[in-house]
N, C-alpha and C positions, 0 to 999 in steps of 0.2 A: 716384498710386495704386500699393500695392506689388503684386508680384507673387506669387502663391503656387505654389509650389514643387509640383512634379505628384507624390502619392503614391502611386499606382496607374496599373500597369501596363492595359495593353488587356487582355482574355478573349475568348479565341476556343471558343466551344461550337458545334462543329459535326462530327457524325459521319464516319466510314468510308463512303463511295459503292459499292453494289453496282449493274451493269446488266447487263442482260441480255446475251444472248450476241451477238458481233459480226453474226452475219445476221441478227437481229432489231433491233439497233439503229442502223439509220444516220443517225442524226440527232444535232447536240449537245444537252444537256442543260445548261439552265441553274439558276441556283440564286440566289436573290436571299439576302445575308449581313447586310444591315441586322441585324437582331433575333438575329443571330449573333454580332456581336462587339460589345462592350458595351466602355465605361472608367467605372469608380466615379468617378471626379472630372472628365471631360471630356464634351462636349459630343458626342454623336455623327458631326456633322460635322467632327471635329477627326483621324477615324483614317482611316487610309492602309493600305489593302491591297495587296499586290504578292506574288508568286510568284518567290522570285529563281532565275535563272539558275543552274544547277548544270554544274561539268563531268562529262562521263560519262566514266567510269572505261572502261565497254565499248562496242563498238558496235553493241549490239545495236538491234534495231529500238523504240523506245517505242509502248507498248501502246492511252495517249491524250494525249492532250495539251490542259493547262489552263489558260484566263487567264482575267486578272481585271479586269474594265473597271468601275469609280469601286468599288462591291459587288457587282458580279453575277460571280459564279464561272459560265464555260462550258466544259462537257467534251465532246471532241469523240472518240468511241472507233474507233483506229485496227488494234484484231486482241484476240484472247481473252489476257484474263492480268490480271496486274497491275500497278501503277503507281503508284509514289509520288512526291508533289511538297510543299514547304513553303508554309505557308500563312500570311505572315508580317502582322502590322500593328501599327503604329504609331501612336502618339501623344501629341504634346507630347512630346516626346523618349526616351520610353519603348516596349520594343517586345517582343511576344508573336509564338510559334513555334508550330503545331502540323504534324506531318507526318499527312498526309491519303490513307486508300490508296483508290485506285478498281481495282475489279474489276469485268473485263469477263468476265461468262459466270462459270460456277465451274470453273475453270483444270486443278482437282483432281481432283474428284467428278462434274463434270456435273448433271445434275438429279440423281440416283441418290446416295446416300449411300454410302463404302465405311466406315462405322463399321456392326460387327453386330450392337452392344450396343443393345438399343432398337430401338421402333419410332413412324413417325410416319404418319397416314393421313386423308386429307381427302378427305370428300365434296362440299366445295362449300357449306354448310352449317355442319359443323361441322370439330375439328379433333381426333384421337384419338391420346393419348401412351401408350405401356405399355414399361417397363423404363428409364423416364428418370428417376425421383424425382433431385431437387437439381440437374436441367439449368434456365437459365435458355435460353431461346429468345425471339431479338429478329426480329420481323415488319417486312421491310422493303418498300416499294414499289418500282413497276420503277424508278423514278426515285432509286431508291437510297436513300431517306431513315427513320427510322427511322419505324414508325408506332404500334408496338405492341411491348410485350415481359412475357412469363408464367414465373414460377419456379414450376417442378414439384416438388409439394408431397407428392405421391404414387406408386405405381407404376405407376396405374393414371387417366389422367387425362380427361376431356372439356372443350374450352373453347368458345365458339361468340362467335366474334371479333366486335365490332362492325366489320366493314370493308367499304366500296364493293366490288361486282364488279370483279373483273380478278384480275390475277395479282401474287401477293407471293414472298418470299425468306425463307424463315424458317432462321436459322443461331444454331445450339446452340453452348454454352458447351462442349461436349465435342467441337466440330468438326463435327457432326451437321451437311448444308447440303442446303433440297432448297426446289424450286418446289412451290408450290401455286395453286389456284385458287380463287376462293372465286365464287360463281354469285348465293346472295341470291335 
């Protein structure tokens, strides 16, 4: 039987991790990446995840820290900031890279936005954009994951999200970044 020759690489689709800020999350957060990294010509069980080992250039303190047991990504958050790590996998001898940033808290801004252009305002209900035309805004959960995202089409906008109670991360393509709440 001959063998065929692997033409495609792994793909890794899997977002930027937002969580909440270090006193409200002390717990690790995990992530299951099956249905995340795919190979057009391998068999799912054939890829290999792993986070390699980097030297640090400084010594500062890392923000979290993340591993990866068979597919399950767990982030364990250890102070406010950010934190980048690679997200490598393989298969059949072929191998995909993505760098993955997790943010603990918003490092920056806090809940409060310092952009003064625009405004964003949430009843709980619904969600009111004015002075954003052509901002996209991506909705994400505390869990970091993307769940929703709206391109403002107007200056003057209202959307009323389908989404569960609790609390999201909505962050603007012009840096725009604030908590909301949404009640239902």
């Amino acid at each position: 039987m001959a063998l065929m020759p692997d033409k495609f690489a792994p793909e890794i689709d899997f977002d930027d991790i937002v969580l909440p800020k270090i006193d409200a999350c002390d717990e690790e957060y995990s992530y299951d990446l099956s249905s995340k990294v795919t190979d057009a010509d391998s068999h799912p069980a054939n890829i290999n995840l792993s986070i390699p080992a980097i030297a640090t250039v400084d010594e500062s303190t890392p923000v979290a820290e993340a591993k990866i047991e068979g597919k399950r990504l767990t982030i364990r958050p250890l102070s406010n900031g950010t934190h980048s790590f690679t997200l490598m996998a393989e298969s059949n001898g072929l191998t995909a890279a993505k760098n993955v940033n997790v943010t603990i808290g918003d490092g920056t801004t806090g809940v409060e936005s310092t952009i003064t252009r625009g405004t964003v305002y949430c009843n709980g209900r619904f969600i009111a954009f004015r002075d954003l035309e052509g901002v996209t805004f991506s909705i994400y959960n505390v869990g970091g994951q993307l769940v929703d995202a709206v391109i403002l089409k107007d200056n003057a906008m209202v959307i009323t999200p389908s989404l569960a109670p609790g609390f999201y991360i909505l962050r603007g393509s012009n840096g725009m970044t604030m908590k909301i709440k949404i009640n239902r």
